[in-house]
N, C-alpha and C positions, 0 to 999 in steps of 0.2 A: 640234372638240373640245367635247367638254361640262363647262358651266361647274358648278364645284360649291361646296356651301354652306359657308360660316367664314371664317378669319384665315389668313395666310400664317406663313409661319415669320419674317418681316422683321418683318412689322406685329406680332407679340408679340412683338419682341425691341426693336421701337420703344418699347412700351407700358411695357414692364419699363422698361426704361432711365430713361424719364420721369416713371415711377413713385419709382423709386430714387434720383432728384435731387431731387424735391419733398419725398420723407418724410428724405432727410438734413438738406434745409436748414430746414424743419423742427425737428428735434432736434438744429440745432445753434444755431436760435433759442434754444431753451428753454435749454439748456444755457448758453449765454449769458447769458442771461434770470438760471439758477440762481446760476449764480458773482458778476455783478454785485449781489444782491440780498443774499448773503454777505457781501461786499466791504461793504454799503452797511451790514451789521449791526455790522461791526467797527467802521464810521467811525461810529454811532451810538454805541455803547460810550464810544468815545474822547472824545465832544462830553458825553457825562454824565460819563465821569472828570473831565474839565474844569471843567465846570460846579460836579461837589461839592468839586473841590480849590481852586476859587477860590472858593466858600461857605466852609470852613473856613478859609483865609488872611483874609478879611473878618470873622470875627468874630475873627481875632487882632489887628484894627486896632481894634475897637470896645469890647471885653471888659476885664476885669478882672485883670490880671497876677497880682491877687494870693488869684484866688479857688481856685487848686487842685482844678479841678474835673476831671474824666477825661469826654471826650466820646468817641462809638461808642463799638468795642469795645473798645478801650485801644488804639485806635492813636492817635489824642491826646491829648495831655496839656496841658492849659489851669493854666497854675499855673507854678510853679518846676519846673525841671527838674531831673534829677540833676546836679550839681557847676556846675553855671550859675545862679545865683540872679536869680530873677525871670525868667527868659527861656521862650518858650514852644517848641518843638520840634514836629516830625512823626516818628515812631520812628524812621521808613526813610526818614531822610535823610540821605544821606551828606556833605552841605557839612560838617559837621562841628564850626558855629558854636555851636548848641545853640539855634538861635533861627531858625523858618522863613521869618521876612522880614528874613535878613540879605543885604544887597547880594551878588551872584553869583547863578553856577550851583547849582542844589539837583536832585540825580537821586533819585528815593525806588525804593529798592532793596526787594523781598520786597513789593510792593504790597499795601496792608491791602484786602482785600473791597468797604470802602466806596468805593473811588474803580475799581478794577479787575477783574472775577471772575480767578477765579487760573487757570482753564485760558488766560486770556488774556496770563498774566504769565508762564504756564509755555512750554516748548519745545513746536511748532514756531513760534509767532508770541513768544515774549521778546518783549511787551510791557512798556513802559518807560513813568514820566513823568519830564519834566524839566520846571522852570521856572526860570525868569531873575526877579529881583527886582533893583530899581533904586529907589533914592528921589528924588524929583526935587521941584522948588521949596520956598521959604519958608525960614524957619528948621532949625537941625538937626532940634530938637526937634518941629516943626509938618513934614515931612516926607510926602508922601504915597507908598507903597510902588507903585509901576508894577511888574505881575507879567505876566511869558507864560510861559502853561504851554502843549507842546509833550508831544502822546502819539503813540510812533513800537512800530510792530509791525514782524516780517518777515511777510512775506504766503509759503504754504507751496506 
């Protein structure tokens, strides 16, 4: 028999095959890669809603009850609040106290811009924040407000 020049039908069905494993795993790195670094942007979101909602509760510790100032874009209000005298609120909050460091749960519902973008408060991720306030040692009145704030999405 005379031997002749190229590839078998085996050996290019070998190649293909081994071809076809490397370039899925491959793209199922990156893909991987894609969705973990999404994931990682939402949990950055979350660590700056944080961060600005526990800025605002702090300067409700340090501030002037009685200075009626509006801070952003009117979703604070530093001052008297409607039918609560002297107490300072967050709009969207539904504790219902009239005063954003009263002892309990606080869920701010319709998240203002500043602490959330709204595609991330809208459906499919109903993004939320809640925080827990507790006053702990000293006097009543010397009370230091202990807050965790807790931002929870659905992931789609």
């Amino acid at each position: 028999m005379k031997a002749t020049k190229g590839f078998t039908l085996i050996e290019v069905v070998v190649s293909v095959l081994i071809t076809a494993v490397l370039v899925s795993s491959v793209f199922s790195v990156s893909l991987t890669s894609k969705r973990s670094n999404v994931r990682a942007d939402r949990r950055l979101i979350a660590a700056q809603a944080t961060r600005s909602l526990t800025s605002t509760l702090q300067s409700f510790v340090t501030a002037d009850y009685t200075s009626g100032q509006v801070v952003g874009a009117g979703a604070v209000v530093l001052g008297p609040s409607a039918g609560v005298n002297g107490t300072w609120a967050l709009n969207s909050d539904t504790n219902g106290s009239g005063y954003a460091l009263s002892d309990g749960s606080h869920t701010l519902q319709n998240v203002a811009p500043q602490y959330m973008p709204s595609w991330m408060a809208a459906p499919p991720y109903n993004g939320q924040i809640i925080y827990y306030v507790q006053h702990m040692g000293g006097a009543a009145d010397e009370q230091t407000p202990w807050v965790n704030v807790t931002v929870t999405w659905t992931e789609p």
